[in-house]
N, C-alpha and C positions, 0 to 999 in steps of 0.2 A: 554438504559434502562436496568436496571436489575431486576432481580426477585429473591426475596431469601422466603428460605418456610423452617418451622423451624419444629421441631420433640421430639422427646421424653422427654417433659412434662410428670407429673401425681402426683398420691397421694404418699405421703414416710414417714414413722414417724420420728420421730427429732432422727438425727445419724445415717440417712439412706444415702442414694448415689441415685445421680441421672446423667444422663449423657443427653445436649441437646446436639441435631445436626442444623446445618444451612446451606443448600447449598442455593449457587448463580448460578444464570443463565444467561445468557443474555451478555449484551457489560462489561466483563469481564476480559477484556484485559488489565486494568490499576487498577488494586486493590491497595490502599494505607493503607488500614486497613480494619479491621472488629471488632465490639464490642457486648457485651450484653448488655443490659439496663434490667430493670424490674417497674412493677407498683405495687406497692402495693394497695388496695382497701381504697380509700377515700385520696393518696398520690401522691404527684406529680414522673412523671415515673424520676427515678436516675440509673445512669452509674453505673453499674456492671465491665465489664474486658474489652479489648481490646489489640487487636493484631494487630503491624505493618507486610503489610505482605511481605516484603521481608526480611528485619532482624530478623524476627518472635520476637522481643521484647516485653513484657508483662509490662502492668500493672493494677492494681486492687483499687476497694477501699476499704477502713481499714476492714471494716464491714466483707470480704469475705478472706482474707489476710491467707492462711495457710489451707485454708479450699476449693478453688475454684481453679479450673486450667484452660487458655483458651489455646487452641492449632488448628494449620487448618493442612488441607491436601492441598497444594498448585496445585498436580493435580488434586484432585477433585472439587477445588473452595467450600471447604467446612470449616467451623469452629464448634468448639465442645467447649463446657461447660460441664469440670466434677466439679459436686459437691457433696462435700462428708463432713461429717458432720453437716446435716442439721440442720434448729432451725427453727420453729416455726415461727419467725420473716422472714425468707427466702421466706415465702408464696405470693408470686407475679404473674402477667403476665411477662414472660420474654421475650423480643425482640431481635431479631439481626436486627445489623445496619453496611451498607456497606459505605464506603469513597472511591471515587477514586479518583488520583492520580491529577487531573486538579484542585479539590475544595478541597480536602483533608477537608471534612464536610460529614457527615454521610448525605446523601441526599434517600437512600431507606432503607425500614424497611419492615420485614418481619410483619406478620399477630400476630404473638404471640404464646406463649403457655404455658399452666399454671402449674404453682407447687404450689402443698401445700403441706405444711410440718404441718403432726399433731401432738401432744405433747401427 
């Protein structure tokens, strides 16, 4: 089992910075990746970033591209979403989602935490 509990959400106005955190707890020992998701209000939740975690390779989608960076600390079992130039459209619940290495499928998710970006 793992447990992941995510962090630094809140309000930001459009072209503000934001930085979540996400650590994992638990049978930790076979990590294959880590991602954000998000939900927007009345939308189906859509992938954000992801990180394989021993080649630490990145990818994002178009939406966030230049504007989002995911990164982890390998000894802390933690993964970070910096974002920085926010928009309005940004304003979601944002989840982390862990894969391990057996199912290589995002099978635990964190609780969530919200951003809103005001205009």
């Amino acid at each position: 089992q793992v447990h992941l509990v995510e962090s630094g959400g809140g309000l930001v106005q459009a072209g503000g910075s934001l930085r979540l955190s996400c650590a994992a707890s638990g049978r930790t020992f076979s990590t294959y990746a880590m991602a954000w998701f998000r939900q927007a209000p009345g939308k189906e939740r859509e992938f954000v970033a992801r990180i394989r975690w021993s080649s630490g390779s990145t990818y994002y989608v178009d939406s966030v591209k230049g504007r989002f960076t995911i990164s982890r600390d390998n000894a802390k079992d933690t993964v970070y979403l910096q974002m920085n130039s926010l928009k309005p459209e940004d304003t979601a619940v944002y989840y982390c989602a862990y894969a391990n290495a057996q199912t290589r499928e995002y099978g635990y998710w964190g609780q969530g935490t919200q951003v809103t970006v005001s205009s």
